[in-house]
Each structure stands twice: as C-alpha cells, then as structure tokens.
PDBQT receptor file of N, H, CA, C and O in Angstrom, charges set to zero:
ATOM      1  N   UNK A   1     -13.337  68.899  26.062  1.00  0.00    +0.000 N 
ATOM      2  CA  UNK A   1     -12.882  69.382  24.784  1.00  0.00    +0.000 C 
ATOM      3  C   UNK A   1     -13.949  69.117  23.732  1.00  0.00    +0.000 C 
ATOM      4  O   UNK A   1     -14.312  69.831  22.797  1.00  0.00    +0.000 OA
ATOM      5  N   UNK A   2     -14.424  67.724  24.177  1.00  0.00    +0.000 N 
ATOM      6  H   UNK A   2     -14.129  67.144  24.936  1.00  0.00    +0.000 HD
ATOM      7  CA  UNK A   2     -15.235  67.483  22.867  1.00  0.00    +0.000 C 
ATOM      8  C   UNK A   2     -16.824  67.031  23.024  1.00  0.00    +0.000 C 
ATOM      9  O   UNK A   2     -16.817  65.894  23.495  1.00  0.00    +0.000 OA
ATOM     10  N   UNK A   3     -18.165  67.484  22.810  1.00  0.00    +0.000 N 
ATOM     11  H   UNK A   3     -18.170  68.408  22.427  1.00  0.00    +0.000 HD
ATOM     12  CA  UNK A   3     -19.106  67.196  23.230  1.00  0.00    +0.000 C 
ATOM     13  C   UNK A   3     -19.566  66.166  22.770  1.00  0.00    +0.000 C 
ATOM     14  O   UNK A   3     -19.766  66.067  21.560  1.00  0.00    +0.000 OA
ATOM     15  N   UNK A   4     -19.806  65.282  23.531  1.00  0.00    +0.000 N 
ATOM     16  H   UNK A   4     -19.644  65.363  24.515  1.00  0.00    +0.000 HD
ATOM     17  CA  UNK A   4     -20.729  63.729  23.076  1.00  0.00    +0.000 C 
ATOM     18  C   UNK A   4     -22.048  63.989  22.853  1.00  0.00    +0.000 C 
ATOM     19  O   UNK A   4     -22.829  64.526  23.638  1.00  0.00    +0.000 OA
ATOM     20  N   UNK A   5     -22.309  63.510  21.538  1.00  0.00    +0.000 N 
ATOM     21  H   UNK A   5     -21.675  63.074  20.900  1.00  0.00    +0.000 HD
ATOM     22  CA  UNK A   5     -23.848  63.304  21.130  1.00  0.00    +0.000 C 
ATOM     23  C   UNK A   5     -24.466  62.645  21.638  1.00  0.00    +0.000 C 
ATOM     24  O   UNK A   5     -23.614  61.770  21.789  1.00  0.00    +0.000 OA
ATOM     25  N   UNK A   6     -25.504  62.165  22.192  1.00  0.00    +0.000 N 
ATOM     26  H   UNK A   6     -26.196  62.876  22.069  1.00  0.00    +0.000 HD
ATOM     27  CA  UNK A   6     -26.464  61.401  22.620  1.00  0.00    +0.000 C 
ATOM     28  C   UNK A   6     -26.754  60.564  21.182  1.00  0.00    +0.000 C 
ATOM     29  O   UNK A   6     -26.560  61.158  20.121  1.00  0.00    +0.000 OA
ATOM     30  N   UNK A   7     -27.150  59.384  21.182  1.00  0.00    +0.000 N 
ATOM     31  H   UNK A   7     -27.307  58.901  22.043  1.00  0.00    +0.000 HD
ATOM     32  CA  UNK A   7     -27.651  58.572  19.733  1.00  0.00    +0.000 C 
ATOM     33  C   UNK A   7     -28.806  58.871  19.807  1.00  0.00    +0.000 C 
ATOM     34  O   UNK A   7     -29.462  59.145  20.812  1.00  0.00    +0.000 OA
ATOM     35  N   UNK A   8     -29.183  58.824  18.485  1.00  0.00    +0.000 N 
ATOM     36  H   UNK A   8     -28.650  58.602  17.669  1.00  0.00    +0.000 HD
ATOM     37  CA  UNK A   8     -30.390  59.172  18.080  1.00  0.00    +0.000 C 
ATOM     38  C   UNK A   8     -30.560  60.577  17.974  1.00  0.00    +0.000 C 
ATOM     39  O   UNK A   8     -31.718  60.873  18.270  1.00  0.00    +0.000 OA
ATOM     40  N   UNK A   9     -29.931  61.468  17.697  1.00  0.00    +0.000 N 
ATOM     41  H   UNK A   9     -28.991  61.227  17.457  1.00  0.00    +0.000 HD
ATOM     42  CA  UNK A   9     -29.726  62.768  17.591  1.00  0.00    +0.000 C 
ATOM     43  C   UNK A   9     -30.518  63.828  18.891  1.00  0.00    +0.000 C 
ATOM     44  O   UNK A   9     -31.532  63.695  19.578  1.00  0.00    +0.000 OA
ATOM     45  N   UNK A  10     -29.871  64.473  18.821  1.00  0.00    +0.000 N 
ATOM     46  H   UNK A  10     -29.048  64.581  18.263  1.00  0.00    +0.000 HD
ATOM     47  CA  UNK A  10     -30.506  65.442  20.149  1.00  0.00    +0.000 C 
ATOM     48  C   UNK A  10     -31.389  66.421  19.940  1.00  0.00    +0.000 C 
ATOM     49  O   UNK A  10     -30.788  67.206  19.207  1.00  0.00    +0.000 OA
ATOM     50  N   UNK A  11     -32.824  66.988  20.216  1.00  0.00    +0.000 N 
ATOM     51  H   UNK A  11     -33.313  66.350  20.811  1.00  0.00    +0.000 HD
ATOM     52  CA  UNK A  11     -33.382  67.604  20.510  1.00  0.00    +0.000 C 
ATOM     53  C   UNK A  11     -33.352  68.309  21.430  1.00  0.00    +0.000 C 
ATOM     54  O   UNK A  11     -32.678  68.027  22.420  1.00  0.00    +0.000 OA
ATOM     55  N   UNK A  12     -34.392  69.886  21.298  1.00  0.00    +0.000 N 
ATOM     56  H   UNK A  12     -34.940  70.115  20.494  1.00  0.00    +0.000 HD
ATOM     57  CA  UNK A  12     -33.754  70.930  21.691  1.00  0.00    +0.000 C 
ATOM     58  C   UNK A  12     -34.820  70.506  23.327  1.00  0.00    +0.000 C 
ATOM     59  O   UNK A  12     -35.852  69.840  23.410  1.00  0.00    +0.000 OA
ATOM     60  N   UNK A  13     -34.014  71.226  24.430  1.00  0.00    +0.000 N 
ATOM     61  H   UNK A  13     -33.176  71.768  24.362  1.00  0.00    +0.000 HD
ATOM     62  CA  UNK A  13     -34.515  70.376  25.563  1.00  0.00    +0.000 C 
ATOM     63  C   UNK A  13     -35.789  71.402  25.721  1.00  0.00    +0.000 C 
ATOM     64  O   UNK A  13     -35.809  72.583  25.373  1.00  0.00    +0.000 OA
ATOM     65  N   UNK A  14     -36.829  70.663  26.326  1.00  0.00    +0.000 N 
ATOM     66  H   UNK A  14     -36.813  69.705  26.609  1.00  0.00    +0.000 HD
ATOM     67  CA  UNK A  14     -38.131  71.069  26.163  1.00  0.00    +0.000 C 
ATOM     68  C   UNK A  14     -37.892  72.661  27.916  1.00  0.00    +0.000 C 
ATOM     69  O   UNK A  14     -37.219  72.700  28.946  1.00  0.00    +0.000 OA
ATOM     70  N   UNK A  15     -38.554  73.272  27.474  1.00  0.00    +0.000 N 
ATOM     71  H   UNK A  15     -39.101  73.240  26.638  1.00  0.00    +0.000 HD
ATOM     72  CA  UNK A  15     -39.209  74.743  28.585  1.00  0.00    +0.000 C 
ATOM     73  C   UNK A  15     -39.629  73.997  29.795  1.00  0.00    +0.000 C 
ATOM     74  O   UNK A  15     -40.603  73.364  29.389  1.00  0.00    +0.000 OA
ATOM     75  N   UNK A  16     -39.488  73.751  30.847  1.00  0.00    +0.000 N 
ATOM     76  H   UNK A  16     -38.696  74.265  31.177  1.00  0.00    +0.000 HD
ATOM     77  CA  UNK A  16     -40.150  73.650  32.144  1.00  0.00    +0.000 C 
ATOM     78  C   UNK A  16     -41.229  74.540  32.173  1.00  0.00    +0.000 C 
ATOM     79  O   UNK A  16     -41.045  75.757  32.177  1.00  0.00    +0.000 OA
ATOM     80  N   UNK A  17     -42.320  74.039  32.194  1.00  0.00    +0.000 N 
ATOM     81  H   UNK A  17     -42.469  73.051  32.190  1.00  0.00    +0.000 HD
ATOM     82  CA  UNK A  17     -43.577  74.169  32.374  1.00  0.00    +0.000 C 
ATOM     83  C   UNK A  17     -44.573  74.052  33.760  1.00  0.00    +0.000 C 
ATOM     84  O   UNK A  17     -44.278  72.999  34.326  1.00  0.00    +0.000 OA
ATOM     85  N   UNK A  18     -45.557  74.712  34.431  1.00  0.00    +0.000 N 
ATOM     86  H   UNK A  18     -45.797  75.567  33.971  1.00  0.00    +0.000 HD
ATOM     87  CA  UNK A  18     -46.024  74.273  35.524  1.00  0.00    +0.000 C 
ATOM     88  C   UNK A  18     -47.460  74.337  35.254  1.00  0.00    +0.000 C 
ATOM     89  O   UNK A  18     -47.719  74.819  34.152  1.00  0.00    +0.000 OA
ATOM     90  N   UNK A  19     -48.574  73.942  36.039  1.00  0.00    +0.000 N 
ATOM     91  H   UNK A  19     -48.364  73.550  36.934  1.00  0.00    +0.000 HD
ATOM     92  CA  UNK A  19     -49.630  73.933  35.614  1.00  0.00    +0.000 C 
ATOM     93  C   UNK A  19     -50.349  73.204  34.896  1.00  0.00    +0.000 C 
ATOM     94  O   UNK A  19     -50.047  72.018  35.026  1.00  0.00    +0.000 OA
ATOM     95  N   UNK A  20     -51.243  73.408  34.130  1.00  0.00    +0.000 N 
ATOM     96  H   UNK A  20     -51.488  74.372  34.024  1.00  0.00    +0.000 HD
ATOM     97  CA  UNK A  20     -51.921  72.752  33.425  1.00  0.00    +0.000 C 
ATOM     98  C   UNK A  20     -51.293  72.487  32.092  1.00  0.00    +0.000 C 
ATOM     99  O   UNK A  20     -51.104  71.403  31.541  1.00  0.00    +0.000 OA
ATOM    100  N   UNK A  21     -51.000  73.730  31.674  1.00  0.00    +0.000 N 
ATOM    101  H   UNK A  21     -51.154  74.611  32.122  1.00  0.00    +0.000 HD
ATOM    102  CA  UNK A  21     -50.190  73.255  30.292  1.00  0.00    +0.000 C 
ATOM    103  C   UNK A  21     -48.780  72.482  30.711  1.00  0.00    +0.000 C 
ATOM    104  O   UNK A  21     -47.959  72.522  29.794  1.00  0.00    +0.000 OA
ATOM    105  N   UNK A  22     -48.497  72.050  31.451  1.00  0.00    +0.000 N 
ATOM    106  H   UNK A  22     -49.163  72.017  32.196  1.00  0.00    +0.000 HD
ATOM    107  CA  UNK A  22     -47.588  71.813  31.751  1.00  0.00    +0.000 C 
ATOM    108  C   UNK A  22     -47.277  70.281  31.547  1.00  0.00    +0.000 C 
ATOM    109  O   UNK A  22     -46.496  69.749  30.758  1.00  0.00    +0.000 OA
ATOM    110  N   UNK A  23     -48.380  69.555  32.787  1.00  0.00    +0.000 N 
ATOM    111  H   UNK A  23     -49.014  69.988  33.428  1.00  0.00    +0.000 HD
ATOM    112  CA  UNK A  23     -49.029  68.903  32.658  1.00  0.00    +0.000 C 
ATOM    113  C   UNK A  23     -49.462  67.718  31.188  1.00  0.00    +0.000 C 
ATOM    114  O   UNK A  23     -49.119  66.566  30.923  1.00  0.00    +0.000 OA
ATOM    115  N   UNK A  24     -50.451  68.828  30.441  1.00  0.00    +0.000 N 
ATOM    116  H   UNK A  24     -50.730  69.764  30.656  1.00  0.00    +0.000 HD
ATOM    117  CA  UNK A  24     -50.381  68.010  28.915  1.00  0.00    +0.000 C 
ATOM    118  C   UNK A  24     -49.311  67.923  28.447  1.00  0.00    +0.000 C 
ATOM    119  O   UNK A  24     -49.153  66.855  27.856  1.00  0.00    +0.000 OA
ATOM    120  N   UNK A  25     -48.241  68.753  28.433  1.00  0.00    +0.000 N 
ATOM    121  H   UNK A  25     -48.370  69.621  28.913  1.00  0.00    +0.000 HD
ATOM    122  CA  UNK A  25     -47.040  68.392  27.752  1.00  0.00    +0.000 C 
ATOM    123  C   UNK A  25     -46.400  67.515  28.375  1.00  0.00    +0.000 C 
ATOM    124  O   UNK A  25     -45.944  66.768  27.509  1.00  0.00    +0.000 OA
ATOM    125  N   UNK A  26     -46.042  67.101  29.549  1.00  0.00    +0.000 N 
ATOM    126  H   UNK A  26     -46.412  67.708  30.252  1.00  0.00    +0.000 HD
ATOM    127  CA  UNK A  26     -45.989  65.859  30.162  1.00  0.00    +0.000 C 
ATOM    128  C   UNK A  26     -46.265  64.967  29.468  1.00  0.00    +0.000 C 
ATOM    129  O   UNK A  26     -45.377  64.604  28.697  1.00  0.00    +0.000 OA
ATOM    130  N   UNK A  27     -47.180  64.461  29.444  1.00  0.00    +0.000 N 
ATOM    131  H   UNK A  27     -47.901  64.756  30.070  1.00  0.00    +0.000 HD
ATOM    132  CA  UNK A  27     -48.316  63.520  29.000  1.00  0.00    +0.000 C 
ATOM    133  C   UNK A  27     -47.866  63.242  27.251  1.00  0.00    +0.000 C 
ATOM    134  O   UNK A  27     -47.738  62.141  26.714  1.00  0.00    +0.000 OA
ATOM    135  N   UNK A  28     -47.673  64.707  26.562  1.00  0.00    +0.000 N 
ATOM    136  H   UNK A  28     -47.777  65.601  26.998  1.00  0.00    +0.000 HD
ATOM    137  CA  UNK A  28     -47.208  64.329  25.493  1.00  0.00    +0.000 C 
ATOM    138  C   UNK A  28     -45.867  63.722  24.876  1.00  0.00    +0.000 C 
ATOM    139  O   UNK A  28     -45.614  63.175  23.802  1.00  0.00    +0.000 OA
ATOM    140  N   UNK A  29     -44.797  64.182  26.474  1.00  0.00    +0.000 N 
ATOM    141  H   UNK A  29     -45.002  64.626  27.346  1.00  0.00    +0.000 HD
ATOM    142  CA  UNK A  29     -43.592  63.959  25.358  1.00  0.00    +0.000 C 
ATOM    143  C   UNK A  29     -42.685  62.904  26.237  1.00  0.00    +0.000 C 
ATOM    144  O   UNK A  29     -41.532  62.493  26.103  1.00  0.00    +0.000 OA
ATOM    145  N   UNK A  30     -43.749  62.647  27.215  1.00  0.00    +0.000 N 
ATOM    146  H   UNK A  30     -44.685  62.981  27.324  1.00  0.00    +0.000 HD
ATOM    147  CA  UNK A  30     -43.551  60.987  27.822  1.00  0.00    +0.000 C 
ATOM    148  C   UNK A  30     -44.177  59.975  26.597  1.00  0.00    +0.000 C 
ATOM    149  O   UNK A  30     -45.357  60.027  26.249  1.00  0.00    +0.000 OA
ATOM    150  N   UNK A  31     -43.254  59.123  26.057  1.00  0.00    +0.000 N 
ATOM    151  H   UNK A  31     -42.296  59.081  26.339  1.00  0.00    +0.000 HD
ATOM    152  CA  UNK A  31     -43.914  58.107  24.973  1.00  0.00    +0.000 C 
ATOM    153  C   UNK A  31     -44.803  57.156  25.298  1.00  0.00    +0.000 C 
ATOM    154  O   UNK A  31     -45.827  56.793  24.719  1.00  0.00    +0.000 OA
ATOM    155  N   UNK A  32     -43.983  56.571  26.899  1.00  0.00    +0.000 N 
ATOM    156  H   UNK A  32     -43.151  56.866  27.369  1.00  0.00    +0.000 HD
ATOM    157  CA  UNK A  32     -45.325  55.553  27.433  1.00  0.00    +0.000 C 
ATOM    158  C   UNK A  32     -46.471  56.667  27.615  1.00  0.00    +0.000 C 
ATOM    159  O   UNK A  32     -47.405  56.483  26.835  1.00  0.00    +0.000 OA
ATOM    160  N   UNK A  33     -46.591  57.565  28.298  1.00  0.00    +0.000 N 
ATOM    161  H   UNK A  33     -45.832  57.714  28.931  1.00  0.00    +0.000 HD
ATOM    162  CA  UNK A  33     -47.773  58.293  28.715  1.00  0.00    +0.000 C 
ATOM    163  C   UNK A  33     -48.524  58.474  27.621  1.00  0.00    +0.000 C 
ATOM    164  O   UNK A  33     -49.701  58.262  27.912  1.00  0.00    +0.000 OA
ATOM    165  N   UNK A  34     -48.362  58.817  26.302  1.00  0.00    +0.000 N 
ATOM    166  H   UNK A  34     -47.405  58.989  26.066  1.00  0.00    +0.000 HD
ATOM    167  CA  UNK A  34     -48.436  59.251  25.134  1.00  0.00    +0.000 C 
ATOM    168  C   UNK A  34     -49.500  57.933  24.202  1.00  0.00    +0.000 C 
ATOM    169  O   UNK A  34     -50.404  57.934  23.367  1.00  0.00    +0.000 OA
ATOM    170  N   UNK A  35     -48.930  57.227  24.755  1.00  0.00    +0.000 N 
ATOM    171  H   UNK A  35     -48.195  57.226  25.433  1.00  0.00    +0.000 HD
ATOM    172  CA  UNK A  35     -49.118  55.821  23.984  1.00  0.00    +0.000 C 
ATOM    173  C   UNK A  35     -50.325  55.335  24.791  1.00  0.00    +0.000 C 
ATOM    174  O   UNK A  35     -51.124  54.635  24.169  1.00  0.00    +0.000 OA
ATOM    175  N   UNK A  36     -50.547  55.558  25.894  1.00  0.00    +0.000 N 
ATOM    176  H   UNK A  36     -49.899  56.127  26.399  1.00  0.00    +0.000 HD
ATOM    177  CA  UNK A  36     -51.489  55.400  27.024  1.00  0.00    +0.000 C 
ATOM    178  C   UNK A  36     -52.454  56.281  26.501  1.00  0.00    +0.000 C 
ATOM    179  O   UNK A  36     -53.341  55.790  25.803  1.00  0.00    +0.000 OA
ATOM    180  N   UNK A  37     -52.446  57.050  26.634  1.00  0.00    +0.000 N 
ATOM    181  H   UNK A  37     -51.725  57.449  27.201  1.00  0.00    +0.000 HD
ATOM    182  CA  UNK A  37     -53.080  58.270  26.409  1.00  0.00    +0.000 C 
ATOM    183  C   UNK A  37     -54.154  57.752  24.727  1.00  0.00    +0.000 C 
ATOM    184  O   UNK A  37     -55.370  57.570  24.654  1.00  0.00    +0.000 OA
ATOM    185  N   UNK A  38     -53.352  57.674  23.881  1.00  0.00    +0.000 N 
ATOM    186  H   UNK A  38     -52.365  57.822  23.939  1.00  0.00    +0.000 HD
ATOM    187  CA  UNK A  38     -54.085  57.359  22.913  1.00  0.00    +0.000 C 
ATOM    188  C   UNK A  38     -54.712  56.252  22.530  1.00  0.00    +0.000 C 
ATOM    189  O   UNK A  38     -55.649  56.127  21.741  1.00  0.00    +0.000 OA
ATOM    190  N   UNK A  39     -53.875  55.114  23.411  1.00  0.00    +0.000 N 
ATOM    191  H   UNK A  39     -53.113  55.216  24.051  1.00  0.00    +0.000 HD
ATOM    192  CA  UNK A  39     -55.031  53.800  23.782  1.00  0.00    +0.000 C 
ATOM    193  C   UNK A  39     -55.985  53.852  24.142  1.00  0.00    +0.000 C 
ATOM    194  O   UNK A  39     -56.579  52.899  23.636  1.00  0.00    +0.000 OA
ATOM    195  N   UNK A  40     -56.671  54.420  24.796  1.00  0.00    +0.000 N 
ATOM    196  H   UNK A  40     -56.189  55.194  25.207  1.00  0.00    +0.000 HD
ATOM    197  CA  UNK A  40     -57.329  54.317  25.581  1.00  0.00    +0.000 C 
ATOM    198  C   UNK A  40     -58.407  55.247  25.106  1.00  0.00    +0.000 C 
ATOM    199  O   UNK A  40     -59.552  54.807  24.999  1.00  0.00    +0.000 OA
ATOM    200  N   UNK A  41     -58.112  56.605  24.787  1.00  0.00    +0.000 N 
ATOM    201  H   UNK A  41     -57.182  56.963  24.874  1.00  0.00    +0.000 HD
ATOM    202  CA  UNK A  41     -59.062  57.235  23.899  1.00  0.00    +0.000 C 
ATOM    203  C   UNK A  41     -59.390  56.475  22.542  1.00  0.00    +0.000 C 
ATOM    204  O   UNK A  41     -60.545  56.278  22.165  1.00  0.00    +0.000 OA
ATOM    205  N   UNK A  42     -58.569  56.181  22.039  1.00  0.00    +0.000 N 
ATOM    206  H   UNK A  42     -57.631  56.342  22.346  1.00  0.00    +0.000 HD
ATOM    207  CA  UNK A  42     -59.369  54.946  20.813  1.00  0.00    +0.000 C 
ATOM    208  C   UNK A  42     -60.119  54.069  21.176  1.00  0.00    +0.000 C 
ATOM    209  O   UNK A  42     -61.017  53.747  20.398  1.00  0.00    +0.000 OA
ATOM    210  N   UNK A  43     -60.005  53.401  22.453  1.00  0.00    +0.000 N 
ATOM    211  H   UNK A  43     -59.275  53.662  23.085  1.00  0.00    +0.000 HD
ATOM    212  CA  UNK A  43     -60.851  52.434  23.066  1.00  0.00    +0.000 C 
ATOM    213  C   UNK A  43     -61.929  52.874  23.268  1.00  0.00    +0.000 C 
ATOM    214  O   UNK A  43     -62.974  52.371  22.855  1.00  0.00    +0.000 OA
ATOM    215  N   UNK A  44     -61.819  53.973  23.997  1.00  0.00    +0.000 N 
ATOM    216  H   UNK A  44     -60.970  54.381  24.333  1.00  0.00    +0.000 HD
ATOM    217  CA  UNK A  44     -63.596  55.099  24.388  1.00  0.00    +0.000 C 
ATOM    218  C   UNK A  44     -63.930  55.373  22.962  1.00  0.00    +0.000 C 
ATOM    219  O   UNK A  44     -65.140  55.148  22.937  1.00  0.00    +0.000 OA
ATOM    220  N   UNK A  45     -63.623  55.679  21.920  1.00  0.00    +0.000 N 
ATOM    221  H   UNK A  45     -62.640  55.862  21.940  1.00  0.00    +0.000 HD
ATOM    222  CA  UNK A  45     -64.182  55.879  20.780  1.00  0.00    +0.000 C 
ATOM    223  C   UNK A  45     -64.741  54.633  20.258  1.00  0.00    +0.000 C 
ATOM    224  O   UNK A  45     -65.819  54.715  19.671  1.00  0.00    +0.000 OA
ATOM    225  N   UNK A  46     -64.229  53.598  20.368  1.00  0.00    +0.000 N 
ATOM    226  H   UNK A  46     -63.353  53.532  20.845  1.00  0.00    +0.000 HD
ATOM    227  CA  UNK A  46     -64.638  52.340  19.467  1.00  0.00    +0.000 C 
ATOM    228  C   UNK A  46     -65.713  51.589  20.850  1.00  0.00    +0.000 C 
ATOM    229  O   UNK A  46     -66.490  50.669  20.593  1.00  0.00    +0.000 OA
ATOM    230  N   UNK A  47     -65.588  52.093  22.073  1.00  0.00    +0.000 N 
ATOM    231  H   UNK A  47     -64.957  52.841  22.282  1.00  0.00    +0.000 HD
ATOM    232  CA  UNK A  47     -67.001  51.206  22.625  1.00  0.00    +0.000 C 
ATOM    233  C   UNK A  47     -68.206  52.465  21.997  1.00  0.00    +0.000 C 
ATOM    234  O   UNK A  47     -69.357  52.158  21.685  1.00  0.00    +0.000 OA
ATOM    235  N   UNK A  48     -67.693  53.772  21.912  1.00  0.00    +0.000 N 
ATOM    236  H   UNK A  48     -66.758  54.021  22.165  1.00  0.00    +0.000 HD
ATOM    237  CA  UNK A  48     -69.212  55.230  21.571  1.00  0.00    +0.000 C 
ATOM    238  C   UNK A  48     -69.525  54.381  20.256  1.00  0.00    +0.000 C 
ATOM    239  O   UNK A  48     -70.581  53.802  20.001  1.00  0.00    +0.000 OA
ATOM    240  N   UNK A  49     -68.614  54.426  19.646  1.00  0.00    +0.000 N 
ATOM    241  H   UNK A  49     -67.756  54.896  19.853  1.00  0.00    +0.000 HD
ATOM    242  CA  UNK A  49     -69.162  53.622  18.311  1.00  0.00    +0.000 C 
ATOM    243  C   UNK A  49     -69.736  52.362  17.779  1.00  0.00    +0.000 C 
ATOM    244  O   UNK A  49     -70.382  52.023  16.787  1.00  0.00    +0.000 OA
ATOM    245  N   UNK A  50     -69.198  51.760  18.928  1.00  0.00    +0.000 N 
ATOM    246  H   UNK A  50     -68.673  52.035  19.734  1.00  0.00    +0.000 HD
ATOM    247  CA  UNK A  50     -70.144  50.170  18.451  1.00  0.00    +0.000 C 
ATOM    248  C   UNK A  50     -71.626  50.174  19.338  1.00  0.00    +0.000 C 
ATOM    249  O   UNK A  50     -72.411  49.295  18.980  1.00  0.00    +0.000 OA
ATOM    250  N   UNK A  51     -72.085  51.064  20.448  1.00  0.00    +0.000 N 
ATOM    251  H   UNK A  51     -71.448  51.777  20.738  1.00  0.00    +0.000 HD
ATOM    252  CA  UNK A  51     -72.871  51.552  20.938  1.00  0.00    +0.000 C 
ATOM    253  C   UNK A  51     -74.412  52.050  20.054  1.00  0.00    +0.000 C 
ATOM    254  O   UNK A  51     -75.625  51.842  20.083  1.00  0.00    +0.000 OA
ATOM    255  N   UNK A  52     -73.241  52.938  19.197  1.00  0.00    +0.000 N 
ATOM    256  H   UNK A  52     -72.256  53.107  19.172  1.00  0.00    +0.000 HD
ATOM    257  CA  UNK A  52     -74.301  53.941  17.663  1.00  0.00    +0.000 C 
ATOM    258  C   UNK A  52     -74.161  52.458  16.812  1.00  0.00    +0.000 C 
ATOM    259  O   UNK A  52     -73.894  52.711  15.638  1.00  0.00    +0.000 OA
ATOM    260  N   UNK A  53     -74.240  51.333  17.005  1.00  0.00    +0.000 N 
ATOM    261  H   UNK A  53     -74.457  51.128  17.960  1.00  0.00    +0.000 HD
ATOM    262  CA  UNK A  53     -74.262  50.348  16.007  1.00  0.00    +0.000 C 
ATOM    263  C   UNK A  53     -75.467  49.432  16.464  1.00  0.00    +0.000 C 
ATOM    264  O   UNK A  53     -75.835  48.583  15.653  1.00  0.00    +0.000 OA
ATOM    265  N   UNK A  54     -76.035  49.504  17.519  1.00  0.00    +0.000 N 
ATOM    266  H   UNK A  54     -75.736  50.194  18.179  1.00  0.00    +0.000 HD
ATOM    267  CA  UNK A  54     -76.708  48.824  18.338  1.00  0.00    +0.000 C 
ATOM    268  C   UNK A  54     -78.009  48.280  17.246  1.00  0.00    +0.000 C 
ATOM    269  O   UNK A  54     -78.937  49.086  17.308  1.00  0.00    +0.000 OA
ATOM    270  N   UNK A  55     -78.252  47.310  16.432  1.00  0.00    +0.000 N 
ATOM    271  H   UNK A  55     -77.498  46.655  16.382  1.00  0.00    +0.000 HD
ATOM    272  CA  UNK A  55     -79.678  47.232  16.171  1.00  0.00    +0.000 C 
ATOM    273  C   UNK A  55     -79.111  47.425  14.872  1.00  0.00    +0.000 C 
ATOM    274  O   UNK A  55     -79.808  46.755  14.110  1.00  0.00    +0.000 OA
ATOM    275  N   UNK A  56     -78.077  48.079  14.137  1.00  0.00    +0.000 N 
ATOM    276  H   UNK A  56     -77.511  48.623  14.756  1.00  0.00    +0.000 HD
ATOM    277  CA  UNK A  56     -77.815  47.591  12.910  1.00  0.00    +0.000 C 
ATOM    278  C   UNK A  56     -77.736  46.108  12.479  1.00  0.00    +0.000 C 
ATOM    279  O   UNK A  56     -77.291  45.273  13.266  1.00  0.00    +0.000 OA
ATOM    280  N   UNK A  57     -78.186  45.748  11.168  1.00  0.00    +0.000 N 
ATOM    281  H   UNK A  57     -78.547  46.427  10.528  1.00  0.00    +0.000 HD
ATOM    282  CA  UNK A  57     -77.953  44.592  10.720  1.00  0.00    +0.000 C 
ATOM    283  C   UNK A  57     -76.800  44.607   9.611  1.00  0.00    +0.000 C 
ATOM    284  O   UNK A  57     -77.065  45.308   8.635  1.00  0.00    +0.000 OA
ATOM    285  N   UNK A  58     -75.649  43.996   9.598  1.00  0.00    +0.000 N 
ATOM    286  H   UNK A  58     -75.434  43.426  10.391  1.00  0.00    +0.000 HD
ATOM    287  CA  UNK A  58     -74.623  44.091   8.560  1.00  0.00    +0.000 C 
ATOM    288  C   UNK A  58     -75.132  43.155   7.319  1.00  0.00    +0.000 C 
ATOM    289  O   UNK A  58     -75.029  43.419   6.121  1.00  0.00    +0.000 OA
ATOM    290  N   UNK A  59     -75.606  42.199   7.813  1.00  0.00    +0.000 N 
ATOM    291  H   UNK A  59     -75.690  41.985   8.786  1.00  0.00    +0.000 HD
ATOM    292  CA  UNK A  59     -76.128  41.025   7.017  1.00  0.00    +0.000 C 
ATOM    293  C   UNK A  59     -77.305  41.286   5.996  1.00  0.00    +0.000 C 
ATOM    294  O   UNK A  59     -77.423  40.617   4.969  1.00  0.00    +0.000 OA
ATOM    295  N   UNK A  60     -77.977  42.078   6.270  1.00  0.00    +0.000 N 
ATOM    296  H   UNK A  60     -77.882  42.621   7.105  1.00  0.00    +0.000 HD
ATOM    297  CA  UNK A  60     -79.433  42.266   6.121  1.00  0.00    +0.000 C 
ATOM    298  C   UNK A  60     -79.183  42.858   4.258  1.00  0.00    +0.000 C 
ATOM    299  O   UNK A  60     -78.297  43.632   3.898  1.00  0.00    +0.000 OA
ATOM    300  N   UNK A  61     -80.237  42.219   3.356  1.00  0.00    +0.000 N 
ATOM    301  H   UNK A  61     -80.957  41.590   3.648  1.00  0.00    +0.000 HD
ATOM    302  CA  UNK A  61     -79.914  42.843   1.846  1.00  0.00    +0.000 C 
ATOM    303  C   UNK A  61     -80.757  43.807   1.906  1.00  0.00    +0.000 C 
ATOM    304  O   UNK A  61     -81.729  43.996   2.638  1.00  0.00    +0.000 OA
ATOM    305  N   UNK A  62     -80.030  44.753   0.578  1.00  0.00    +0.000 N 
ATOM    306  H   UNK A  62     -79.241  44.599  -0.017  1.00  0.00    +0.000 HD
ATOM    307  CA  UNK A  62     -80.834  45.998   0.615  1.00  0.00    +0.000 C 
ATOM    308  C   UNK A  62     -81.751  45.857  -0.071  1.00  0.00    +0.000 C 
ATOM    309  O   UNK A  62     -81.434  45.092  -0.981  1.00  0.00    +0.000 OA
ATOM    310  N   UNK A  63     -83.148  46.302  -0.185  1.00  0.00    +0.000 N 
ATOM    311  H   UNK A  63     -83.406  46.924   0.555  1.00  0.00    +0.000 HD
ATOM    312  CA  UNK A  63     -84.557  46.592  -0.888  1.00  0.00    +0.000 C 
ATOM    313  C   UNK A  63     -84.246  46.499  -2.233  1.00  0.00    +0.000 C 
ATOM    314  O   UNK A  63     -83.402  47.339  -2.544  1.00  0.00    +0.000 OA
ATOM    315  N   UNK A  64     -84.556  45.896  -3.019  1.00  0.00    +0.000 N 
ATOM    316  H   UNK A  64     -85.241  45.213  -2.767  1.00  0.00    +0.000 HD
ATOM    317  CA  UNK A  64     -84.515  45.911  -4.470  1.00  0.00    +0.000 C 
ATOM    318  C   UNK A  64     -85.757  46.442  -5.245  1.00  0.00    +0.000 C 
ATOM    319  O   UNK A  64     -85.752  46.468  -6.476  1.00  0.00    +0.000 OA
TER     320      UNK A  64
C-alpha cells in the first residue's frame, strides 16, 4: 500500500552500463572506489610535484 523511503533520500537508480564507460562510472559512484581513486591521484600529483621542486631552496633570501 505504502512505499518505504530509503533514509537519506532516494536517488534516481543509475542506467546499467557495460564497457568502458561503464566501468568509470563504477569507479565513480562506488564512494570507497571514488575515494581511492582520488587518493591516490593526489598522491601521484604531490610526488610529480615535489620532484619539479628538486634543488629549490625555500630558505634562500632574495637578491637585494
């Protein structure tokens, strides 16, 4: 008679997908996967970047 809400309100249920796009959307609308996913690319960004830092001096004053 009466439909139960799920808590946290319900969203509309995602398209079955196969393939590749399929796949990334996986990845996206799994939260652990999601959360993985962007760990880890921040991590590869922040070793490329402290890499391009190599031989900088932070300390060093500037030329007056």
């Amino acid at each position: 008679m009466f439909k139960v809400m799920p808590a946290g309100g319900a969203s509309a249920p995602r398209p079955d997908r196969s393939g590749i796009k399929g796949k990334i959307m996986g990845l996206y609308y799994d939260p652990f996967k999601w959360s993985l996913v962007k760990s880890v690319g921040f991590f590869l960004f922040g070793i490329r970047t402290a890499r391009d830092f190599i031989g900088f001096d932070v300390l060093n004053p500037a030329p007056q």
